[in-house]
Rosetta silent file (secondary structure, phi, psi, omega in degrees, C-alpha in Angstrom):
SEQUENCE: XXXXXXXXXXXXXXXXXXXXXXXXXXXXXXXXXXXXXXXXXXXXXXXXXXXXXXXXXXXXXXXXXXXXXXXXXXXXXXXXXXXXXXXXXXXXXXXXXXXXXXXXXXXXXX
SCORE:     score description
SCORE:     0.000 S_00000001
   1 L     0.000  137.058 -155.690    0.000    0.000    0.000 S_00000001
   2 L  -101.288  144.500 -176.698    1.528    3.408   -1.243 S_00000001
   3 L  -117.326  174.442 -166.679    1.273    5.940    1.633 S_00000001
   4 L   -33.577  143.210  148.191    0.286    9.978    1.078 S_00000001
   5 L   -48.632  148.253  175.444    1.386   11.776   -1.692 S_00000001
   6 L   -77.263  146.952  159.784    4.599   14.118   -0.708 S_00000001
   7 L   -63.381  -23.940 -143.467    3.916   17.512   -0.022 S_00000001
   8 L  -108.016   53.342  161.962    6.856   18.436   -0.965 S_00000001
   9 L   -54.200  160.429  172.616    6.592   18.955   -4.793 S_00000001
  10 H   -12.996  -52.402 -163.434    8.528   21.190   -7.577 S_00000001
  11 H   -92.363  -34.134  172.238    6.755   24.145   -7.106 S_00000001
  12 H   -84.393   13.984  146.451    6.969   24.310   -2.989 S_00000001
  13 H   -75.006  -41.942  157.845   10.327   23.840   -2.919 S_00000001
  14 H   -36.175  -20.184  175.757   10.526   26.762   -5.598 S_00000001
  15 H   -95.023  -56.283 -176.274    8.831   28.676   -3.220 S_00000001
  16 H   -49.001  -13.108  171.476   10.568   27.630   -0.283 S_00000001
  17 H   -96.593  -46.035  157.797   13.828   28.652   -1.934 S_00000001
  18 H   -38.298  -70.183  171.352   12.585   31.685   -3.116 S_00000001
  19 H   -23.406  -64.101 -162.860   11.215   32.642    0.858 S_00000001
  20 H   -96.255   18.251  144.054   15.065   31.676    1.595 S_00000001
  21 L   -86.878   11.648  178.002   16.434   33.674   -0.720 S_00000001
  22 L  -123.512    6.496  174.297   14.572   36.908    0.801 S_00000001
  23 L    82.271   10.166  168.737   16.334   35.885    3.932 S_00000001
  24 L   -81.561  125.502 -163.737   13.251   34.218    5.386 S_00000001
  25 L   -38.051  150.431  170.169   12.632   31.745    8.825 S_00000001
  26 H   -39.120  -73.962 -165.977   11.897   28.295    8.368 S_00000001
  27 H   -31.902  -66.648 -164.882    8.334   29.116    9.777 S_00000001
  28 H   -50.247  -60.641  157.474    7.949   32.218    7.764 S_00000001
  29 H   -12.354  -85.054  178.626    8.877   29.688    4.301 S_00000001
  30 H   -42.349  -36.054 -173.608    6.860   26.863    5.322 S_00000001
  31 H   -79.119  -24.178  171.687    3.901   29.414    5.644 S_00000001
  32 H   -45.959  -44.869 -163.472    5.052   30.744    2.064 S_00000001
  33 L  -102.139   12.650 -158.016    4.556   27.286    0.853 S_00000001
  34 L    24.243   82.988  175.222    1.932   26.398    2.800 S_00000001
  35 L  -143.215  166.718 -177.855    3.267   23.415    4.111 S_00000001
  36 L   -68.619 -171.895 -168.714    3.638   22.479    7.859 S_00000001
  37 H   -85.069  -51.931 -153.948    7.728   23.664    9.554 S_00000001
  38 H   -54.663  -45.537  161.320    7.603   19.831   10.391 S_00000001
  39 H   -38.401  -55.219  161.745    7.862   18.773    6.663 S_00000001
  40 H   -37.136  -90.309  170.390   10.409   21.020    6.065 S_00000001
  41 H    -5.188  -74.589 -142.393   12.124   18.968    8.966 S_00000001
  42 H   -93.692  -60.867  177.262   11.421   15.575    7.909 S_00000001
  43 H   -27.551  -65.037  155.029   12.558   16.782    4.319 S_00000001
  44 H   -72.963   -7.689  148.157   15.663   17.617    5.084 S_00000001
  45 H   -54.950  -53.437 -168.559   16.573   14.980    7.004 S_00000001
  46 H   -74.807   -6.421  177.350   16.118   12.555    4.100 S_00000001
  47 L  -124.576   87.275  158.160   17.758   15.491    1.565 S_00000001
  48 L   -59.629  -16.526 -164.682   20.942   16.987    3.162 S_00000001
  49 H   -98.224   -7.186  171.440   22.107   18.992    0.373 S_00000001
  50 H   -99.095   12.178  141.978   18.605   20.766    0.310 S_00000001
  51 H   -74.223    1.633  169.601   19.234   21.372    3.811 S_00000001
  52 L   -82.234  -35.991 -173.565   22.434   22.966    2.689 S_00000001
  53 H   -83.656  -15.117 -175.888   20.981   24.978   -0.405 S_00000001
  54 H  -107.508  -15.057  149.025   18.960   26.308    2.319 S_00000001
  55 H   -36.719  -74.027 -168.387   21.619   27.336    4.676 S_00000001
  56 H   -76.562  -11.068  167.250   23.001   29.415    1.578 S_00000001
  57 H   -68.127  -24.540 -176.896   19.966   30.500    0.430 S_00000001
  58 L   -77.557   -2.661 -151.615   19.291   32.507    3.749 S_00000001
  59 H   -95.688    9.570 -161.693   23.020   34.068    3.287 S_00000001
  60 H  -105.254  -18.584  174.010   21.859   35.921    0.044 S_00000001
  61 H   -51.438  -41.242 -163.706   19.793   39.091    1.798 S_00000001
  62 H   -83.182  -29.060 -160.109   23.357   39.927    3.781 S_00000001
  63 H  -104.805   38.259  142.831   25.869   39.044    0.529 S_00000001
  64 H  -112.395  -41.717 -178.458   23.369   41.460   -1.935 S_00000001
  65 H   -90.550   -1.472  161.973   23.554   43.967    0.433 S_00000001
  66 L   -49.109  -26.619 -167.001   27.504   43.761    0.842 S_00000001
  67 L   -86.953  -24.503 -177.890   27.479   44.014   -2.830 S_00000001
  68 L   -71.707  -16.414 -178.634   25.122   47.555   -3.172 S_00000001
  69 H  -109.934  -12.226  165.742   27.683   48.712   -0.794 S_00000001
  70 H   -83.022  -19.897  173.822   30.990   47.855   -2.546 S_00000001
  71 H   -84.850  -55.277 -160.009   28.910   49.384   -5.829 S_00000001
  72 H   -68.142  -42.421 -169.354   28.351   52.654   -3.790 S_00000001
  73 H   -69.464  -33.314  145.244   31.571   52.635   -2.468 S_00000001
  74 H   -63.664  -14.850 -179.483   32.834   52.138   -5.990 S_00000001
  75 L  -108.693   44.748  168.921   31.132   54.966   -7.443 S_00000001
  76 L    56.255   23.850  176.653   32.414   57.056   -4.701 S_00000001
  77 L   -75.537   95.019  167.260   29.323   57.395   -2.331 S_00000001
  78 H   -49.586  -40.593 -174.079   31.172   59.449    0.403 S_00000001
  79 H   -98.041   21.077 -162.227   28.315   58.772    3.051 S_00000001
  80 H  -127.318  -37.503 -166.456   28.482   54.904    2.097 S_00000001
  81 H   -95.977  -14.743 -173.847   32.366   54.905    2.896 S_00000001
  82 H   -94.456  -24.076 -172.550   31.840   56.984    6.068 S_00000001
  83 H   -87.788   -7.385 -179.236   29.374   54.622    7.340 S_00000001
  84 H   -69.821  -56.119 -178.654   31.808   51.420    6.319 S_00000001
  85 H   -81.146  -45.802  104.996   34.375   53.100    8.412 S_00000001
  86 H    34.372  -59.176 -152.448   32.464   54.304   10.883 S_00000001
  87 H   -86.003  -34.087 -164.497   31.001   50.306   11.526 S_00000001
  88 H   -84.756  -34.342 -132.867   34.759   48.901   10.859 S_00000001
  89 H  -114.418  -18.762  179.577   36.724   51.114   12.348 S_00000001
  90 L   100.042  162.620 -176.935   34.458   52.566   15.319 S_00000001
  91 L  -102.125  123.074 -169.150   34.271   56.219   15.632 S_00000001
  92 L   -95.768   18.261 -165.686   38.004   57.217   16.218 S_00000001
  93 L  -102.756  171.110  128.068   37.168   61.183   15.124 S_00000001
  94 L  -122.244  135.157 -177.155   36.710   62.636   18.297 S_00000001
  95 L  -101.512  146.255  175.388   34.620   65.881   18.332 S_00000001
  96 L  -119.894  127.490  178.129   35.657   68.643   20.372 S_00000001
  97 L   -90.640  126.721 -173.027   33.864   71.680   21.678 S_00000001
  98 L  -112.262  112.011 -157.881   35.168   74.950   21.943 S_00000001
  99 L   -86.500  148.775  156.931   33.512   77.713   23.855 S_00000001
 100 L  -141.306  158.800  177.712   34.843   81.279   23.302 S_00000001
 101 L   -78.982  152.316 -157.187   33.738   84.253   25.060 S_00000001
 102 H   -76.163  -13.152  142.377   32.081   86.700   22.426 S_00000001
 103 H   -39.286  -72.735  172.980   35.252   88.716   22.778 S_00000001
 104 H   -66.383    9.782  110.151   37.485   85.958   21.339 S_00000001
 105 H   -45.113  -66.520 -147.104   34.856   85.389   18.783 S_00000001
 106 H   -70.554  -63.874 -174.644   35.120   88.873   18.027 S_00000001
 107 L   -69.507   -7.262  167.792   38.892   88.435   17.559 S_00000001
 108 L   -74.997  -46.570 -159.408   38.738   85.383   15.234 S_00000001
 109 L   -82.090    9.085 -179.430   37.149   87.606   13.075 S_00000001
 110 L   -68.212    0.000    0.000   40.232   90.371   12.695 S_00000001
């Protein structure tokens, strides 16, 4: 006796790879694809490498936007390179305030 048809046809795993190519949770997928999380589950146990493709599929939200920022940063987007350094490097600028009395204002301007 043949037991249920799989759920887990062509087109939801096209969707489920899409979902985890937008950087989306198992849950959030599985609701994409309308299939239960627990399928997912039991899928990839018996398919490791589409638990794998789905590993790398979540990785593609963060490695598109490293690349829009390596494009800006190539075309010389000044507020793209300050925020790079700024994240890498911490902010090492230190601003300093200077008070002057409106006399010594007065005498900057001579």
């Amino acid at each position: 006796m043949a037991g249920q048809p799989t759920k887990m046809t062509e087109s939801r795993l096209a969707l489920l790879r899409e979902a985890f190519m937008w950087g989306c949770t198992d849950s959030e997928a599985c609701c994409y694809a309308q299939i239960a999380p627990s399928t997912l589950y039991h899928y990839c146990e018996r398919n490791p490498e589409f638990l794998e493709l789905k590993n790398s599929l979540k990785d593609m939200p963060v490695m598109k936007s490293k690349r829009i920022i390596t494009n800006a940063l190539d075309d010389g987007d000044l507020n793209t390179a300050n925020r790079v350094v700024d994240r890498k490097e911490g902010q090492k600028i230190v601003q300093t305030n200077v008070e002057l009395t409106h006399e010594q204002w007065l005498d900057t301007l001579d």
